[in-house]
C-alpha positions in Angstrom: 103.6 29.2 176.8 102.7 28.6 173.0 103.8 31.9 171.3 104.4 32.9 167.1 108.0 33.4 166.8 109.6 36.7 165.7 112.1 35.7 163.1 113.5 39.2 163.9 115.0 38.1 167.5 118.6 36.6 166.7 118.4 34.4 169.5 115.2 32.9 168.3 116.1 32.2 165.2 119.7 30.8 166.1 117.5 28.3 168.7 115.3 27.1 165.9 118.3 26.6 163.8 119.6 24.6 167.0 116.6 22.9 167.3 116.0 21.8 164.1 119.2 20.3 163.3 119.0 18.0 166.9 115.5 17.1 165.9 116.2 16.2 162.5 119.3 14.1 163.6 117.0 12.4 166.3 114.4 11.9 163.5 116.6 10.1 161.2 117.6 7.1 163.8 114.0 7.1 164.8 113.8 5.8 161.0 116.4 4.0 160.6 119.3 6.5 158.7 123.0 6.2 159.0 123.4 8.8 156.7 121.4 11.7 155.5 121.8 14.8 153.3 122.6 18.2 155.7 119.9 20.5 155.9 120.1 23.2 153.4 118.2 26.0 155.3 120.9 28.4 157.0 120.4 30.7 159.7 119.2 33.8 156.9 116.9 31.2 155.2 115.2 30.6 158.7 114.8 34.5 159.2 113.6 34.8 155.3 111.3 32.3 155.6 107.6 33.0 154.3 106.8 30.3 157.1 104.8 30.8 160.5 106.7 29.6 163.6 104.9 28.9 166.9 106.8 28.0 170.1 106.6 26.6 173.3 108.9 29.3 175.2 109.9 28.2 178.3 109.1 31.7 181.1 113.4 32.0 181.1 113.2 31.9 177.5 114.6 28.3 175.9 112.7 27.4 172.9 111.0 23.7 174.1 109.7 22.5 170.8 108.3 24.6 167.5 105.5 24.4 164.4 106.2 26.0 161.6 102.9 25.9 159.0 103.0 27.3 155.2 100.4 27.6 152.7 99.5 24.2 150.7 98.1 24.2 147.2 94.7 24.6 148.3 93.4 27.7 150.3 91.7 26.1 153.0 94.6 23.8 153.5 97.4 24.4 155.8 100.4 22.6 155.2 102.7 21.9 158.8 106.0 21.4 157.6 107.9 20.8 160.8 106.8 19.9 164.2 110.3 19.8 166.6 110.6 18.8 169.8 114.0 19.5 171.9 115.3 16.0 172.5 115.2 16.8 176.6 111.6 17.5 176.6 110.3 14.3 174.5 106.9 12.8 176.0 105.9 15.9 177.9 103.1 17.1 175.6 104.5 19.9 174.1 104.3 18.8 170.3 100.1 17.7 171.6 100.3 21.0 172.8 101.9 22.6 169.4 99.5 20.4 166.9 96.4 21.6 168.9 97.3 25.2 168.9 97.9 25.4 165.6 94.6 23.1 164.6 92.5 25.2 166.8 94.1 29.1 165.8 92.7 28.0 162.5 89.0 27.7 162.8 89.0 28.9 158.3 90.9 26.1 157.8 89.4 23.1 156.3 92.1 20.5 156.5 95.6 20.3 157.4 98.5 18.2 155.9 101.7 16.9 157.1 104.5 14.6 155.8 105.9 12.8 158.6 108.7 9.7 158.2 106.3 6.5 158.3 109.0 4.6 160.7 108.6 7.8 163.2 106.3 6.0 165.5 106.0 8.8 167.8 105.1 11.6 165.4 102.9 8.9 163.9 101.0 8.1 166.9 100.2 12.0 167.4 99.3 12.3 163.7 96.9 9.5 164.3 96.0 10.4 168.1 94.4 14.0 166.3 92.4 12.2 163.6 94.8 12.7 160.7 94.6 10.1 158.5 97.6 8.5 156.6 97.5 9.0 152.8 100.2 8.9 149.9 103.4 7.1 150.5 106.8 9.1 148.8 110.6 8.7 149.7 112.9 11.2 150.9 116.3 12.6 149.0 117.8 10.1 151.4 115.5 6.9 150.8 113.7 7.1 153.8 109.7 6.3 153.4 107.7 8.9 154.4 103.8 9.4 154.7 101.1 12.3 153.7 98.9 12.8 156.7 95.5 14.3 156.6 93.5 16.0 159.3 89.7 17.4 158.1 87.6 19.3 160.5 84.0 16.9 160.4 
């Protein structure tokens, strides 16, 4: 079940913390990294965070895979800033699952953006699988190549 996250619950926030570090490690050999910088965010940053965080909760509750959306420099923009998957439940529709709840929980939102590494064919096919459209081309702190995805509602 597809839930917002409390950042209160401890246990929450130390899975996402969990989470995102496995996901980010499995993101970099999807692209090609033998070496990247850590992640900077701490458990307190996670629980700060100005962020919205939507789950897939499994009913014995194990976080499956997570959104987490922000605001983006225009106001009928939202801006998805991480989409993780735990690395045992790749292919079973969950970040599908995640990406439509999100799209669809925002009927005032005119477009969504997301930056996604453009050698993470995965993430790429779902980008492109939901009509976002690639964009502007950057590089991370760690050289990978990364794209700016666009999604607009027609």
């Amino acid at each position: 079940m597809i839930e917002r996250l409390s950042l209160q619950d401890h246990d929450m926030v130390e899975q996402l913390w969990n989470l995102q570090h496995v996901a980010y490690r499995l993101e970099a050999a999807a692209i090609g990294l033998t070496e990247y910088p850590p992640l900077p965010e701490t458990f307190d940053s996670i629980r700060s965070s100005g962020e919205l965080f939507y789950g897939e909760v499994s009913q014995d509750g194990e976080l499956l895979g997570a959104i987490v959306t922000g605001p983006s420099n225009s106001p009928d923009c939202l801006e998805i800033t991480r989409l993780m998957i735990h690395p045992g439940r790749l292919r079973q529709g969950i970040g599908a699952s995640l990406l439509k709840y999100v799209i669809d929980s925002q009927p005032n939102m005119r477009s969504f953006v997301v930056t996604a590494g453009t050698l993470n064919a995965p993430a790429v096919s779902l980008y492109r699988k939901f009509g976002f459209v690639p964009g502007e081309s950057v590089s991370s702190a760690a050289g990978a190549s990364l794209t700016v995805y666009r999604y607009n509602r027609g």
